[in-house]
Gaussian input, Z-matrix of N, CA and C with variables (Angstrom, degrees):
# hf/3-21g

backbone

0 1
 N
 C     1     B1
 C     2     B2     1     A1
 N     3     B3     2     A2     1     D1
 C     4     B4     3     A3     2     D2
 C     5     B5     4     A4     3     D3
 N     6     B6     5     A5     4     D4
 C     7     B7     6     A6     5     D5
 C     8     B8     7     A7     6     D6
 N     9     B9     8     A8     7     D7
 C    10    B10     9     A9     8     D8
 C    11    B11    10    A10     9     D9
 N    12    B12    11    A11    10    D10
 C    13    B13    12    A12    11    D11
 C    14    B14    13    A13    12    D12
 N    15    B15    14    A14    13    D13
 C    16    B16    15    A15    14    D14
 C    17    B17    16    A16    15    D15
 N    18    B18    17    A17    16    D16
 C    19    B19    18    A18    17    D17
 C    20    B20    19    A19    18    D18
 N    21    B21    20    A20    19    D19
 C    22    B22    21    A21    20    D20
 C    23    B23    22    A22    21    D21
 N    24    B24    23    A23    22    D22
 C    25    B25    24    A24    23    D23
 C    26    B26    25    A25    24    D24
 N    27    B27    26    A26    25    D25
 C    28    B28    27    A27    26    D26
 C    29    B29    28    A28    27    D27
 N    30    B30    29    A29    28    D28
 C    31    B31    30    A30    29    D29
 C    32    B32    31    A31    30    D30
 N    33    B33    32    A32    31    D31
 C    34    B34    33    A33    32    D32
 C    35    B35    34    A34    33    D33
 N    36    B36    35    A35    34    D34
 C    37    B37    36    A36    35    D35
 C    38    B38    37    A37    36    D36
 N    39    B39    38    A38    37    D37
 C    40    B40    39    A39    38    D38
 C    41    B41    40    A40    39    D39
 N    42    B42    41    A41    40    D40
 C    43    B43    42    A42    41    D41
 C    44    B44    43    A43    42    D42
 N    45    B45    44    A44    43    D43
 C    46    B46    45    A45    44    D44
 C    47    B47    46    A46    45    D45
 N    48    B48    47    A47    46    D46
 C    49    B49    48    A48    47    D47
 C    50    B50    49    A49    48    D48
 N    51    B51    50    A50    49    D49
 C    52    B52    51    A51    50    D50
 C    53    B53    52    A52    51    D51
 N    54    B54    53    A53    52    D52
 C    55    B55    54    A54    53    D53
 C    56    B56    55    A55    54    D54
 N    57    B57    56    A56    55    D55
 C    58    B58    57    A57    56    D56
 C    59    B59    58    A58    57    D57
 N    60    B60    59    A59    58    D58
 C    61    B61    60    A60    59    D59
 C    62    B62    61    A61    60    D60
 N    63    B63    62    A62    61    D61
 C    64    B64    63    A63    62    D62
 C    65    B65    64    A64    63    D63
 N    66    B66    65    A65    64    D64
 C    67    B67    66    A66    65    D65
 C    68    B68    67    A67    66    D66
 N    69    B69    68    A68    67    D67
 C    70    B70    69    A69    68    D68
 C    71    B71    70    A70    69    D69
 N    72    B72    71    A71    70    D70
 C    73    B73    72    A72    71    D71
 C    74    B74    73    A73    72    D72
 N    75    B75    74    A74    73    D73
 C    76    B76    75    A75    74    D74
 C    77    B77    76    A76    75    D75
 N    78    B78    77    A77    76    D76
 C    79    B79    78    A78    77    D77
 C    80    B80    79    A79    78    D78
 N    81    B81    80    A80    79    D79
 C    82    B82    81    A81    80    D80
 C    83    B83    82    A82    81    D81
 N    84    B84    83    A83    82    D82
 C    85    B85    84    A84    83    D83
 C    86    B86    85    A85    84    D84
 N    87    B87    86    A86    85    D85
 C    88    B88    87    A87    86    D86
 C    89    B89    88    A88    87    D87
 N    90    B90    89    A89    88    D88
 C    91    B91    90    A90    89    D89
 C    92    B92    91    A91    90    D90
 N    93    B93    92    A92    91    D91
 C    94    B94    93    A93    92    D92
 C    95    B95    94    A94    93    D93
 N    96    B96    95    A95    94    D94
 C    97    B97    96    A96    95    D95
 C    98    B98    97    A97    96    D96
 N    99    B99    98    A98    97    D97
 C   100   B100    99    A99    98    D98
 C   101   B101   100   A100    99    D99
 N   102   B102   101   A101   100   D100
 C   103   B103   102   A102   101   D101
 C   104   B104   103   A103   102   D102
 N   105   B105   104   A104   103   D103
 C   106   B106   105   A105   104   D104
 C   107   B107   106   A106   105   D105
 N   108   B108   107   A107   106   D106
 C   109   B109   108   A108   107   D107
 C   110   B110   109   A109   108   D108
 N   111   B111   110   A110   109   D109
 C   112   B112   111   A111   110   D110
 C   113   B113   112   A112   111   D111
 N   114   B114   113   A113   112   D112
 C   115   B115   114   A114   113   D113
 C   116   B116   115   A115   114   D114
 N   117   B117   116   A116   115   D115
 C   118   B118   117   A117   116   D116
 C   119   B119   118   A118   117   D117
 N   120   B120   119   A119   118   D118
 C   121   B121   120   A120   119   D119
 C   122   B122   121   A121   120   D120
 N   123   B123   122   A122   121   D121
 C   124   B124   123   A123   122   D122
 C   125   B125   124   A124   123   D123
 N   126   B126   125   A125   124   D124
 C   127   B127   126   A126   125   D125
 C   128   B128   127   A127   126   D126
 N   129   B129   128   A128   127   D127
 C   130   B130   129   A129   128   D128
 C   131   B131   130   A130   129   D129
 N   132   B132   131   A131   130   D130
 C   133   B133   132   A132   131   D131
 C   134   B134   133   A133   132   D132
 N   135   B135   134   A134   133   D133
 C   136   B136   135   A135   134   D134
 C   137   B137   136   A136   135   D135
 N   138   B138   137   A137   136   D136
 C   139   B139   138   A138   137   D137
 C   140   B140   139   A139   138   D138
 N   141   B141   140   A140   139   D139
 C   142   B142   141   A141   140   D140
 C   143   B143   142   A142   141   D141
 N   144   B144   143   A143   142   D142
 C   145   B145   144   A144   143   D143
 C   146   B146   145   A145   144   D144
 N   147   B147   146   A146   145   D145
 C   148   B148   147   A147   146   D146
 C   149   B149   148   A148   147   D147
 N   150   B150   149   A149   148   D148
 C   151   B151   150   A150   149   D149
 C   152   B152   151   A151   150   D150
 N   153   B153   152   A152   151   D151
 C   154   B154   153   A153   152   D152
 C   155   B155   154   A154   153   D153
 N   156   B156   155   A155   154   D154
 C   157   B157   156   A156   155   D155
 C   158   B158   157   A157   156   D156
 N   159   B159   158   A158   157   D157
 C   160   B160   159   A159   158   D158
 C   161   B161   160   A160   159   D159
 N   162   B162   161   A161   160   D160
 C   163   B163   162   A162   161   D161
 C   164   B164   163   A163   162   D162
 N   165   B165   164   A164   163   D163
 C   166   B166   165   A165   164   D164
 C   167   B167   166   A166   165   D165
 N   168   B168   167   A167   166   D166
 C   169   B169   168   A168   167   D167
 C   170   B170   169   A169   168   D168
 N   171   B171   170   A170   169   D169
 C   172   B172   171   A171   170   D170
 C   173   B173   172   A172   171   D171
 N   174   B174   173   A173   172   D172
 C   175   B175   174   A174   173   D173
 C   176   B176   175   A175   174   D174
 N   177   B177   176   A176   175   D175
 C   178   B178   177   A177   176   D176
 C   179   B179   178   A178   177   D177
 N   180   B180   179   A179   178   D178
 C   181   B181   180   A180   179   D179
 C   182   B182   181   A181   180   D180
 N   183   B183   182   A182   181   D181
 C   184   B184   183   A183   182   D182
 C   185   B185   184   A184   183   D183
 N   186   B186   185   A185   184   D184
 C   187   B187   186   A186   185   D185
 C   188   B188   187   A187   186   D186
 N   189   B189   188   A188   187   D187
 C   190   B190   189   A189   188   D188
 C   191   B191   190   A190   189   D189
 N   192   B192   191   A191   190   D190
 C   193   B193   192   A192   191   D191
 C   194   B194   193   A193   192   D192
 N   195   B195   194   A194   193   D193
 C   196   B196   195   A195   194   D194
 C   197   B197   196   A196   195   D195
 N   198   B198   197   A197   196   D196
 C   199   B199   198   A198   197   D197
 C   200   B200   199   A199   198   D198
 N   201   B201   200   A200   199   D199
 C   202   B202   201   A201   200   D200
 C   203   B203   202   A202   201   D201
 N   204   B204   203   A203   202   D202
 C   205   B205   204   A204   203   D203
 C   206   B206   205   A205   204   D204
 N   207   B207   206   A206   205   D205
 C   208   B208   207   A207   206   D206
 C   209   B209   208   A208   207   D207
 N   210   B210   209   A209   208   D208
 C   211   B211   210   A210   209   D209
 C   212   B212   211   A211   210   D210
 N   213   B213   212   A212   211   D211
 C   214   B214   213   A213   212   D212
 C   215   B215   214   A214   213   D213
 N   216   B216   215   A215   214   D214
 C   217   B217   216   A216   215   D215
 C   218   B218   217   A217   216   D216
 N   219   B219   218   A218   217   D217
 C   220   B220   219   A219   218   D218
 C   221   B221   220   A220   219   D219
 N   222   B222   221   A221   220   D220
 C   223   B223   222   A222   221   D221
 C   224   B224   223   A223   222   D222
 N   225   B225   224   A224   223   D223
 C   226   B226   225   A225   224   D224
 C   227   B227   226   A226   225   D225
 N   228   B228   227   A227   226   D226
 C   229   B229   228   A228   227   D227
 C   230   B230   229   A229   228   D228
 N   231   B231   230   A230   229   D229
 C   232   B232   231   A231   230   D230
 C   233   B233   232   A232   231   D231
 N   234   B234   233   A233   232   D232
 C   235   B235   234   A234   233   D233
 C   236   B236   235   A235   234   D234
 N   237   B237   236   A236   235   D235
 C   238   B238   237   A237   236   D236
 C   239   B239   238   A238   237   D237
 N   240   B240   239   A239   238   D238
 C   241   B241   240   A240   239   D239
 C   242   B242   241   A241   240   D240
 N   243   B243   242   A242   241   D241
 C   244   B244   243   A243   242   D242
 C   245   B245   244   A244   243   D243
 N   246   B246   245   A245   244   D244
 C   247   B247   246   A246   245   D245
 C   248   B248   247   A247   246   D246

   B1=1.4527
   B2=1.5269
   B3=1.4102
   B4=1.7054
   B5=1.4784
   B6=1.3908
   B7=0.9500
   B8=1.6041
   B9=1.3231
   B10=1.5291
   B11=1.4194
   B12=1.6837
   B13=1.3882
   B14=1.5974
   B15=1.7132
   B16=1.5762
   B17=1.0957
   B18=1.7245
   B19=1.5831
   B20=1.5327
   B21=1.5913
   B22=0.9539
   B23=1.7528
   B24=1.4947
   B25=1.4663
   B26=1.6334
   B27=1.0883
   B28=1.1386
   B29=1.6472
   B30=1.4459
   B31=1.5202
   B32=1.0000
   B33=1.5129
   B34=1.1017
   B35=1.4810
   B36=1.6091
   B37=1.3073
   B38=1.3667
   B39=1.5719
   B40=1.6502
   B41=1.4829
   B42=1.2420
   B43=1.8253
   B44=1.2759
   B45=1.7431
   B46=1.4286
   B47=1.3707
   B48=1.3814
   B49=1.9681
   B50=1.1041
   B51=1.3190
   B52=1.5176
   B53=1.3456
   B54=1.3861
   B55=1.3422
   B56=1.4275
   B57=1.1591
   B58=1.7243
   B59=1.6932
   B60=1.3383
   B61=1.2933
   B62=1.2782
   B63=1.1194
   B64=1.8267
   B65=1.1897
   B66=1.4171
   B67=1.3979
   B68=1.3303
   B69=1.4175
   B70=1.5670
   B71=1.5234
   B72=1.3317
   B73=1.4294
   B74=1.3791
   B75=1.5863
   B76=1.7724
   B77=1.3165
   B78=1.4783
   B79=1.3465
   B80=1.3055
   B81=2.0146
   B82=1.7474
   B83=1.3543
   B84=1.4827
   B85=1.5799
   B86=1.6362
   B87=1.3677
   B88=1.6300
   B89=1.6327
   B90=1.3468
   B91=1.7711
   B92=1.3729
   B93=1.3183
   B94=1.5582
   B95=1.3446
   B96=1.5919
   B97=1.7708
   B98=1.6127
   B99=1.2723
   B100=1.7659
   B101=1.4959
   B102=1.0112
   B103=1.4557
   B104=1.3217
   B105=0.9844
   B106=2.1443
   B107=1.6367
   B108=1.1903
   B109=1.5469
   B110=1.7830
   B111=1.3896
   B112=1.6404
   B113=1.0766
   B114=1.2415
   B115=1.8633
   B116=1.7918
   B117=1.2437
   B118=1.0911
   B119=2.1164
   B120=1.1652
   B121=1.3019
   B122=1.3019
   B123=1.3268
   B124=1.3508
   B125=1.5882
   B126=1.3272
   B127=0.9388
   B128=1.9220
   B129=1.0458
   B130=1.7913
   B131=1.0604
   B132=1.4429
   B133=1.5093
   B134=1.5121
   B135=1.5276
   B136=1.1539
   B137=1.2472
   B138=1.9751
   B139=1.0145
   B140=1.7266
   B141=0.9360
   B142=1.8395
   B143=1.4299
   B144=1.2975
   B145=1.0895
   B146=1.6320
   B147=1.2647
   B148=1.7367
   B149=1.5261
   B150=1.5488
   B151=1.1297
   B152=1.1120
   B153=2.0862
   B154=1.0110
   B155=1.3903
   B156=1.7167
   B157=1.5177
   B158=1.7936
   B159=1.2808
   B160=1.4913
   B161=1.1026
   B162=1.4841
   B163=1.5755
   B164=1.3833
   B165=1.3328
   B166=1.7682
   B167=1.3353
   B168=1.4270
   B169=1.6079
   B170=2.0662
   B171=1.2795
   B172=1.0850
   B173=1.7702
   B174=1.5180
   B175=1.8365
   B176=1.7877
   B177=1.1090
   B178=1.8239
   B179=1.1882
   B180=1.8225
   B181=1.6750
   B182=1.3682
   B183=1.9128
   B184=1.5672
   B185=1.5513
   B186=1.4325
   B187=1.4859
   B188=1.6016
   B189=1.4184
   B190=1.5014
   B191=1.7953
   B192=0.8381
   B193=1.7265
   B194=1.3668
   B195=1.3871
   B196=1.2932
   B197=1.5389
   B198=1.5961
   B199=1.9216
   B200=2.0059
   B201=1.2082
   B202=1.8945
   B203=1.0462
   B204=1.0578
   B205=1.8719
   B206=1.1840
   B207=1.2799
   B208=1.4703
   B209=1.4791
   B210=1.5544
   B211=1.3816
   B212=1.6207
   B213=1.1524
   B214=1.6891
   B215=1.8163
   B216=1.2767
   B217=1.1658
   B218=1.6775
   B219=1.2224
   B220=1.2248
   B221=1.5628
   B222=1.4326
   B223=1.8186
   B224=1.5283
   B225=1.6889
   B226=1.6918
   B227=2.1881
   B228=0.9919
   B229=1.5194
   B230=1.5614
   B231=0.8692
   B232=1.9438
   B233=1.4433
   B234=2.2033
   B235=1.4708
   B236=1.7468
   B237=1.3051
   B238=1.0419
   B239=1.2029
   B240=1.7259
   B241=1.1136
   B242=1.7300
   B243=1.4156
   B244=1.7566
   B245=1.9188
   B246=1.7123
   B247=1.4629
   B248=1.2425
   A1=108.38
   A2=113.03
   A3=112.21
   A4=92.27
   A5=136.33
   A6=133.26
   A7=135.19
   A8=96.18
   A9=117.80
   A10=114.86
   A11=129.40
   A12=98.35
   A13=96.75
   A14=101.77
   A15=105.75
   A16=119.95
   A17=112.78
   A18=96.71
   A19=109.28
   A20=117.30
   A21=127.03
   A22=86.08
   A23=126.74
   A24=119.72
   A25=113.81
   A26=131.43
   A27=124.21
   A28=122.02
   A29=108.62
   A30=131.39
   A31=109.87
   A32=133.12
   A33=114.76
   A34=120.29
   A35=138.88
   A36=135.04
   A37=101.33
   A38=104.67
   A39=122.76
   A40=95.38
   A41=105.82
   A42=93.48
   A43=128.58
   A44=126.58
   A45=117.36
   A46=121.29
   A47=109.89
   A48=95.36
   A49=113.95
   A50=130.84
   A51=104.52
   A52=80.07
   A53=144.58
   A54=122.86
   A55=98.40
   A56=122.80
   A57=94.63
   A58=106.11
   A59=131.78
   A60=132.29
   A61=121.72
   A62=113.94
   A63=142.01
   A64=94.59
   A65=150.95
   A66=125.20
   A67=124.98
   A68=140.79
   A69=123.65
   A70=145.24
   A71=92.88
   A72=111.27
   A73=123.70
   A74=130.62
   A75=116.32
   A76=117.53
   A77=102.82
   A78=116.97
   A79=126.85
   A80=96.31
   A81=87.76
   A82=116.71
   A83=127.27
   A84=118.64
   A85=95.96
   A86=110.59
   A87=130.41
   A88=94.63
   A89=95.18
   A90=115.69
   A91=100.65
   A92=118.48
   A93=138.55
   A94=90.58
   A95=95.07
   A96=109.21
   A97=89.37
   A98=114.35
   A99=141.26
   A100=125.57
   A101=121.54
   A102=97.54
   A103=120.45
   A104=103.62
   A105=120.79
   A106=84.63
   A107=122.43
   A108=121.22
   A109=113.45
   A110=103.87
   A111=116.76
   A112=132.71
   A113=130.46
   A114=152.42
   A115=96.88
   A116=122.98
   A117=121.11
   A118=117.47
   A119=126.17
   A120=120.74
   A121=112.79
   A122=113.37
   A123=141.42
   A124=126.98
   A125=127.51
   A126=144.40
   A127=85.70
   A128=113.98
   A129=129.10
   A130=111.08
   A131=118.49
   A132=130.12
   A133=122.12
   A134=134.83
   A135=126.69
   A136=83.22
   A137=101.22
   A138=118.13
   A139=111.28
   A140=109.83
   A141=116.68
   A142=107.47
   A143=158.71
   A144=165.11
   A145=115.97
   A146=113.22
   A147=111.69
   A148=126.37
   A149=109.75
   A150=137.45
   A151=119.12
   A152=141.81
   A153=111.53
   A154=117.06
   A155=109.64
   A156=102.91
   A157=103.20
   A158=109.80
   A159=101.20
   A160=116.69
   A161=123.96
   A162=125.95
   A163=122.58
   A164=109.23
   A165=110.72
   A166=120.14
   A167=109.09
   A168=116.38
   A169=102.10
   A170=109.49
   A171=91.91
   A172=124.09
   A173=88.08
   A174=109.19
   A175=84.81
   A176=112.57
   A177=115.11
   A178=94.69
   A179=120.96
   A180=107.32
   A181=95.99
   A182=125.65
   A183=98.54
   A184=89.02
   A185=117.43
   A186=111.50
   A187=121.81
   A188=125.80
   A189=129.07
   A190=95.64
   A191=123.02
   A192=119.32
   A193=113.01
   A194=120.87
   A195=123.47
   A196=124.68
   A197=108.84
   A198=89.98
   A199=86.49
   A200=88.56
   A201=86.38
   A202=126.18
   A203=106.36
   A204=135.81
   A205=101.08
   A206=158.23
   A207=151.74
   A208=85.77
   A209=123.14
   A210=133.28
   A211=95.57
   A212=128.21
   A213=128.38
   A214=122.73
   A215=102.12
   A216=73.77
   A217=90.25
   A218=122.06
   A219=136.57
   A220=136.22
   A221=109.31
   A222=109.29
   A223=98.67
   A224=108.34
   A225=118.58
   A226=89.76
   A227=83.13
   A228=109.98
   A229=110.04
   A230=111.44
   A231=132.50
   A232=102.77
   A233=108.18
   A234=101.25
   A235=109.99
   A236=153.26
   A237=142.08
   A238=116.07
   A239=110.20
   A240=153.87
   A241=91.55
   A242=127.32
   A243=99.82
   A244=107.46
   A245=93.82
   A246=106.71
   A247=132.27
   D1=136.78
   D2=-172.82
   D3=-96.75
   D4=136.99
   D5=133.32
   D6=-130.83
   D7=169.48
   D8=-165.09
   D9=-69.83
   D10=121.29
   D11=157.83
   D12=-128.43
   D13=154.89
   D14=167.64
   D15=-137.14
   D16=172.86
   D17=176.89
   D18=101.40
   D19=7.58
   D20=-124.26
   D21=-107.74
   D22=140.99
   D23=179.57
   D24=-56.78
   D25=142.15
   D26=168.59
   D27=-39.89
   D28=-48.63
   D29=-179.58
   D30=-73.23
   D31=-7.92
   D32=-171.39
   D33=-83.10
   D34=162.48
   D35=-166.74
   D36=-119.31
   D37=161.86
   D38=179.18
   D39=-60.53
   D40=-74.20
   D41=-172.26
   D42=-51.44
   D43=-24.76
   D44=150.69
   D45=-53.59
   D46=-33.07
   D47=171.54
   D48=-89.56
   D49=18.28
   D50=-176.25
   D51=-121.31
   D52=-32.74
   D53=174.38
   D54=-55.87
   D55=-46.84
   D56=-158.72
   D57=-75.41
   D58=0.09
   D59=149.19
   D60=-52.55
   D61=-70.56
   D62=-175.93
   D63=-51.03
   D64=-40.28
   D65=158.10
   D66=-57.46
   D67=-17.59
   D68=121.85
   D69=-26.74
   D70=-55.50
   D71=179.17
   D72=173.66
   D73=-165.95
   D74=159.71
   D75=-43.34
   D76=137.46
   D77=145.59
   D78=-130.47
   D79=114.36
   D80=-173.25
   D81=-68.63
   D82=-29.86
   D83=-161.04
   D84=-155.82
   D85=147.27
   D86=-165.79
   D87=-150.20
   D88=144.19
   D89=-168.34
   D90=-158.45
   D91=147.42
   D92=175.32
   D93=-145.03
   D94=115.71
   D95=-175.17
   D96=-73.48
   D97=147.08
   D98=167.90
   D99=-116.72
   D100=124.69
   D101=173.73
   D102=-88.82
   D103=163.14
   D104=-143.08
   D105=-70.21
   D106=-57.60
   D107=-157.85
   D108=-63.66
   D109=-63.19
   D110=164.16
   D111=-72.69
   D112=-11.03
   D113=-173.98
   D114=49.81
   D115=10.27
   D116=-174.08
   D117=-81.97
   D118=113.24
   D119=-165.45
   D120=-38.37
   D121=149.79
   D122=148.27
   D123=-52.67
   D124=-34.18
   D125=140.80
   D126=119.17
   D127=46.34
   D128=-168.99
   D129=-167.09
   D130=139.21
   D131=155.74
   D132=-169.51
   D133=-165.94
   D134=-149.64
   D135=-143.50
   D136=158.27
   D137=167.71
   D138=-135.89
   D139=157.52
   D140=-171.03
   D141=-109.20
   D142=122.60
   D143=172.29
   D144=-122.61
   D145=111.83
   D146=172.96
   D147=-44.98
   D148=-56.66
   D149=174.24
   D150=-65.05
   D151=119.94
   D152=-178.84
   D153=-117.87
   D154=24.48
   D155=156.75
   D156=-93.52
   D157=-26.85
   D158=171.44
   D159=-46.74
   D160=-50.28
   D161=179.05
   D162=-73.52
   D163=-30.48
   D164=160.44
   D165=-51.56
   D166=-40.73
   D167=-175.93
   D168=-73.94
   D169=-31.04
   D170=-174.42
   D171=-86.33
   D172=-13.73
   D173=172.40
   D174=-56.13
   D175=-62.99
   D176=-145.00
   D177=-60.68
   D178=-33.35
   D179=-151.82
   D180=-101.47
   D181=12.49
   D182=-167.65
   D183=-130.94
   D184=-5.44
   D185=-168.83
   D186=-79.98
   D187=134.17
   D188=-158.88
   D189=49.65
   D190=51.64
   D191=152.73
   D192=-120.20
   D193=157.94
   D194=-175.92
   D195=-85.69
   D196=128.87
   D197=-169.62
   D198=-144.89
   D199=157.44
   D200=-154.34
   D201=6.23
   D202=73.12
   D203=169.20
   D204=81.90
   D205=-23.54
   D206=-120.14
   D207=-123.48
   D208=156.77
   D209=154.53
   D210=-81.67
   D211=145.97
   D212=162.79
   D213=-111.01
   D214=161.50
   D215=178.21
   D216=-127.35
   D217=152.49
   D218=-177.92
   D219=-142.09
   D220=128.30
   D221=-150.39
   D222=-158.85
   D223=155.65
   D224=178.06
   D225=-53.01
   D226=138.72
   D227=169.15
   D228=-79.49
   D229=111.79
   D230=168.42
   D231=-58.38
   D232=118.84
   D233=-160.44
   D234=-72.90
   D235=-173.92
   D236=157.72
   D237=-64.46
   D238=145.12
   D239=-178.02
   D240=-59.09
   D241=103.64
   D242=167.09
   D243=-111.97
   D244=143.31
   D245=-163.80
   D246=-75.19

């Protein structure tokens, strides 16, 4: 299951979110969108989970909770738009 998180601290790092995933369960792949010019975050990114009661449980246990300082908000990811 891909999902969405936002809201996300600027400072915050891929491996701080995916540990706090991975105490759910696997996580194959973790991203903090950047923008191309500044590499500086978006304050958004995605996470990939195999399992999708693992990832349900982790929607419930991480959404509006606080994770480097920020409340987040976290939800199934909307698949891409193709053009």
């Amino acid at each position: 299951m891909n999902i969405f998180v936002a809201k996300l601290n600027f400072k915050s790092k891929k491996e701080e979110l995916e540990a706090a995933f991975a105490k759910y369960g696997q996580v194959t792949s973790c991203k903090i969108v950047r923008d191309k010019e500044t590499g500086r975050s978006k304050g958004f990114g995605f996470v990939e989970m195999p399992n999708d009661e693992e990832a349900t449980a982790a929607i419930a246990a991480l959404n509006e909770k606080e994770f480097d300082g920020r409340v987040i908000v976290v939800k199934i990811a909307n698949p891409k738009q193709q053009d």
